[in-house]
Structures are given as C-alpha cells and as structure tokens.
matplotlib code that plots the C-alpha trace (Angstrom):
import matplotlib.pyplot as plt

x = [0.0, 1.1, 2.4, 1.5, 4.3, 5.2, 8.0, 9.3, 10.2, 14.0, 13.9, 16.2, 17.2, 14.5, 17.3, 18.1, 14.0, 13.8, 13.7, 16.2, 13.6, 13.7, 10.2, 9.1, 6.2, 4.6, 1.3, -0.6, -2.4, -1.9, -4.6, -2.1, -1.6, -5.1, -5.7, -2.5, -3.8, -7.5, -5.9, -3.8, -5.1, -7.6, -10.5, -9.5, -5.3, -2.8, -0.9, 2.4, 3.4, 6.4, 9.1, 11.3, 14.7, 15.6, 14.8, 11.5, 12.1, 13.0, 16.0, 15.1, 15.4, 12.9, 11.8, 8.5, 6.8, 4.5, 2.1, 1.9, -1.0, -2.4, -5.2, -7.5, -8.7, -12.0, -12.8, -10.8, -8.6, -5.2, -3.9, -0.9, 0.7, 4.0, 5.4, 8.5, 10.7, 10.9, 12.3, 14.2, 12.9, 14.0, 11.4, 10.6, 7.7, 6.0, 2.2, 0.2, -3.6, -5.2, -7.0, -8.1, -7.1, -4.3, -2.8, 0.5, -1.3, -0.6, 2.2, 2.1, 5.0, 5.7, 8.7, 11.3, 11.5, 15.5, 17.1, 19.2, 22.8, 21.3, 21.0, 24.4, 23.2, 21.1, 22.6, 22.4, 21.5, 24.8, 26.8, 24.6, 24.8, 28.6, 29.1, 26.3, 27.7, 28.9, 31.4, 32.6, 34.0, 30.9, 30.1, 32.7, 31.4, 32.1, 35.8, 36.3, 38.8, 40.7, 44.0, 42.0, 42.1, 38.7, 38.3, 35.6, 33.1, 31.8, 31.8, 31.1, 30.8, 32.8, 30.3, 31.8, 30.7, 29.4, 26.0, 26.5, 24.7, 27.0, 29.8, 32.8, 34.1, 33.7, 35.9, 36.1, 35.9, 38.9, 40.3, 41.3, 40.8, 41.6, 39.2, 39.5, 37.6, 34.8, 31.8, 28.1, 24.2, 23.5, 19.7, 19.6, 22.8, 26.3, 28.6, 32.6, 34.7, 37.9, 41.4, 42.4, 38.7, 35.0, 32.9, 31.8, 29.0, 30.3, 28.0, 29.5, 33.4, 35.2, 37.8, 41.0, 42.2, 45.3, 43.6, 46.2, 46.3, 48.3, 49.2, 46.2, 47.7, 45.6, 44.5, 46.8, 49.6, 48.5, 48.5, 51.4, 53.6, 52.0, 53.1, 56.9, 56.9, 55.8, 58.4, 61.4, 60.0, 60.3, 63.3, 65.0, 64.2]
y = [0.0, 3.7, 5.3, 8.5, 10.8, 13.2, 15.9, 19.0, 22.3, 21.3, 17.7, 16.3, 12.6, 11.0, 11.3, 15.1, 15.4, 12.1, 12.2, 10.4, 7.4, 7.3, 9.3, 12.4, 14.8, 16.7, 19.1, 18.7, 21.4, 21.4, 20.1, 17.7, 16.6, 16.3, 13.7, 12.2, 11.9, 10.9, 8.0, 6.7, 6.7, 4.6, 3.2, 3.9, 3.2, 1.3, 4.4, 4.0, 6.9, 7.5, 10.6, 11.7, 12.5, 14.0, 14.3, 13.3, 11.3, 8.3, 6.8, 9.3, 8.0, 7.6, 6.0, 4.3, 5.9, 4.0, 6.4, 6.1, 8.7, 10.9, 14.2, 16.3, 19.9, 20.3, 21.3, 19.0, 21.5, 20.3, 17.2, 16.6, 13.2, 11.6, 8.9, 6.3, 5.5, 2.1, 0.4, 2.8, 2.7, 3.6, 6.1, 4.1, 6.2, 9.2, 10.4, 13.5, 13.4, 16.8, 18.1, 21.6, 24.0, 26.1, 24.2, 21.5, 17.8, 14.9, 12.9, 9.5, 7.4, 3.6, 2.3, -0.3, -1.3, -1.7, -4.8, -5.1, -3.9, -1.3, 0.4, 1.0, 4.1, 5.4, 7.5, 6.7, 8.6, 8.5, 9.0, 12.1, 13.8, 13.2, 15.1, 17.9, 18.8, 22.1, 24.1, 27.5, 27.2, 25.2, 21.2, 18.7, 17.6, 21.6, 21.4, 17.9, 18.8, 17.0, 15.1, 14.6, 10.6, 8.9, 5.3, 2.6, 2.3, -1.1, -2.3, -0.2, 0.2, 2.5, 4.1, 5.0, 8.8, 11.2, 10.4, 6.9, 3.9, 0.9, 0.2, -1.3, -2.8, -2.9, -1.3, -3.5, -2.1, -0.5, 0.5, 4.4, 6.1, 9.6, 12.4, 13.9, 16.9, 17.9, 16.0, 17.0, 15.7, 13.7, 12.8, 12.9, 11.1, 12.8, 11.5, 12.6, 11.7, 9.4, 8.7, 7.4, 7.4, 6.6, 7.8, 6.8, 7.4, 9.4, 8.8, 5.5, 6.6, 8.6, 11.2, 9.3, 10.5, 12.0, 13.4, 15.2, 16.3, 14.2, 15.0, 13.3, 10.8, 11.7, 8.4, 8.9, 9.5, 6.0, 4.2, 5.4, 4.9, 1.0, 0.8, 1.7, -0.5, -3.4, -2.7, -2.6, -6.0, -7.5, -6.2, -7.0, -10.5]
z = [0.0, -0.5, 2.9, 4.0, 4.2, 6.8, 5.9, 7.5, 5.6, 5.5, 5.7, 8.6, 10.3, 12.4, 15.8, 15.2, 16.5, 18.8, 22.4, 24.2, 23.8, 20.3, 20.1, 18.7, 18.9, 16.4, 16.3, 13.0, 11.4, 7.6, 5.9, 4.2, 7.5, 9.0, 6.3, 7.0, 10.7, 9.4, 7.6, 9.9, 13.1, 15.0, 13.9, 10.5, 9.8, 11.8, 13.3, 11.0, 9.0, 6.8, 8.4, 4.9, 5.7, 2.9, -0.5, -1.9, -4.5, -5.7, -3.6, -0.9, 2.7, 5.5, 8.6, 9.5, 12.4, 15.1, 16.2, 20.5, 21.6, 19.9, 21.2, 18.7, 19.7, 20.3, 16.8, 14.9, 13.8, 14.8, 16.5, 18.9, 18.2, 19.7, 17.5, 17.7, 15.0, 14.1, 10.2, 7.5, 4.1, 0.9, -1.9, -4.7, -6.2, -4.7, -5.8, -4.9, -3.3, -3.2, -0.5, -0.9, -3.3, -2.6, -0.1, -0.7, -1.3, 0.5, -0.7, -0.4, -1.4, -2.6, -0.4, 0.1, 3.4, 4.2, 5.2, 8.5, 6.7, 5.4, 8.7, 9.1, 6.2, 9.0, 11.5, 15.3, 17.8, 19.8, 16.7, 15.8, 19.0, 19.0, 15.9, 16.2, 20.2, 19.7, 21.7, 21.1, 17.8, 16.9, 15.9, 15.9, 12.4, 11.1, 12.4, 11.0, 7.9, 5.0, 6.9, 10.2, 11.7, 12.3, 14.0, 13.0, 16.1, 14.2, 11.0, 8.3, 4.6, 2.3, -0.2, -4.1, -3.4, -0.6, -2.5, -3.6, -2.3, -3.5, -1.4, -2.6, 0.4, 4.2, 7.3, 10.9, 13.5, 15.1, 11.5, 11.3, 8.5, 7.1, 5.9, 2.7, 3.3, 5.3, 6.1, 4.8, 5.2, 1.9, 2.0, 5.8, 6.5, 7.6, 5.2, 5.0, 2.1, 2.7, 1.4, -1.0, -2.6, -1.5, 1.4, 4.9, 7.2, 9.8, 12.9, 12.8, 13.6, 16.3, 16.1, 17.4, 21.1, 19.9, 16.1, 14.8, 11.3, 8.8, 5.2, 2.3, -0.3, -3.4, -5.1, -8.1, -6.0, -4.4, -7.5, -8.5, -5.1, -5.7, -8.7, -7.9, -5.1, -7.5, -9.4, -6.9, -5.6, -9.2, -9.7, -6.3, -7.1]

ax = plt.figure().add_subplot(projection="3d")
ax.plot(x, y, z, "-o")
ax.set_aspect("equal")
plt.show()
C-alpha cells in the first residue's frame, strides 16, 4: 500500500528530532496533515506513518513511524501526536492526493523497506549527537577537515561517493581512516569523504584521542607509489 508521508520544511534525520527514547512529537495542522492523521489513526489506519529524511524522490530516505498517543482539539482542527521510529525505508515512487485548493497535497509514497545492513546508512543517535555537540568554535562535524584521523566504532561500509549507495568494500571495527575533506548531510545522512577514494558514514566513527592532522595521499599518488613499489619488488628478485 502507499504510505502517508510526513515531511518538514527542511527535511532532517529522524534522531536530530527524537527524544532520548527514540520518540518524537509533532502538532498537525496542515490540511495535508489532517488527512494524514485521518488515515492513519484509530479506527480507521494502523498508526504507522512515513518521516522523509531527505529528498522526496525516488532513492530518498525515511523511517516508518508508530504512532503512540495521539489528542485532537475540540474542533478537529489540529492534533498533537508523539510517534517512535521504528524500520528505515528507501522512496521508490512518490504520488500526490489533493486536498483543498491552494494548499500542498498529501504525498504518499511507494517504499522499500531496508534490510538489516542497510542500517548501518542510518545515522544513530549517539553518533549524531557526537558530531552535532557544539562548543565554542561550533560542531565537531564543522571542524572535522581533510587530513583529520577517524576510528571505526563497528563495521562499516565504504560508499563509491558522498552520495552513492554501493559500497565497494567494508571497514572493521577499530580500523582508522583519514578524511579527505569535510563532512556533509546527503539525503539525511552525515557523510565525510575518505582517502584514497569513497565515502563513509560518519556517525558511525570517532575522532581518534590524539587526532592530529596528517598530510592526504591523493588516489593517483597511491597508484602510483603501488606501482613503484611493484616494481622494486620485481626487480630485487
């Protein structure tokens, strides 16, 4: 069935609004949003609810939401509901249902329910508020910079891109890597770019204890330093 589909104005990870708990409340007065609340909650839907983190459209990633309590206004006119997260999906389709003129429909999307390893895409909640504590000179993920060392919390895949979904191989944990630049949100998730080449999900590593800056190998250089060392071996033998 199509899920209803719940977005704020700048879409944003399910954990950057979640309690410590894992739940979130919202107050719904949109007409978009009525109907969203008309369809889903007792007697009529099952009380689940699709939260977009980030782009709506196809690829674009959410989480199913489990509707706990919920309290209209006397006039029907708005309703207070606290939800908890529970399974990411992935957009596969997204349609529009009109509600009144002049007013943004209700968007109701076809999705792909994600399997367990594709949770390590989906930021958690002690990762995030690692990176988004601030102190005077602002979040440790806006002074994370190209040369900086980062250490594998768990295992982890290494994305092709910042914005890529196929990995090309996996990191254990306790493996450091180094940052090739700074890290960004890509469709809700914080993302940093690595050395030599490919991309990581950054919730899911640590700055090391003693992070000091170290000079970046381009991948080139890589090859090329490979490349020289095959040769000395060959020749040595």
């Amino acid at each position: 069935r199509n899920l209803p589909l719940f977005s704020l104005p700048e879409p944003v990870p399910w954990q950057s609004q979640a309690a410590a708990d894992g739940s979130a409340a919202f107050r719904l007065r949109e007409p978009r949003h009525l109907e969203l609340a008309r369809r889903v909650l007792p007697p009529e839907g099952d009380g689940k609810f699709g939260f977009v983190e980030g782009a709506l459209m196809a690829g674009g990633p959410g989480i199913v939401v489990k509707v706990q309590d919920f309290h209209w206004s006397a006039d029907k006119s708005a309703v207070a509901v606290r939800s908890q997260g529970s399974r990411r999906f992935r957009i596969l389709g997204v349609k529009e249902h009109h509600i009144e003129t002049g007013h943004p429909p209700l968007l109701l999307g076809k999705v792909q329910l994600l399997a367990d390893q594709d949770l390590l895409r989906g930021p958690a909640m002690e990762g995030l508020n690692f990176w988004m504590a601030k102190d005077e000179s602002g979040s440790r993920a806006s002074q994370l910079k190209a040369g900086d060392c980062l250490v594998a919390v768990q295992g982890v895949p290494v994305f092709e891109s910042m914005e890529s979904w196929s990995a090309t191989h996996s990191i254990a944990k306790g493996v450091m890597v180094v940052a090739d630049g700074p890290p960004r949100f890509v469709q809700g998730y914080l993302m940093v770019p690595i050395v030599p080449s490919g991309a990581v999900e950054l919730t899911m590593f640590r700055q090391t204890s003693a992070n000091h800056a170290m000079p970046t190998t381009s991948e080139t250089e890589l090859r090329e330093a490979l490349k020289s060392f095959d040769t000395n071996l060959g020749s040595s033998s």
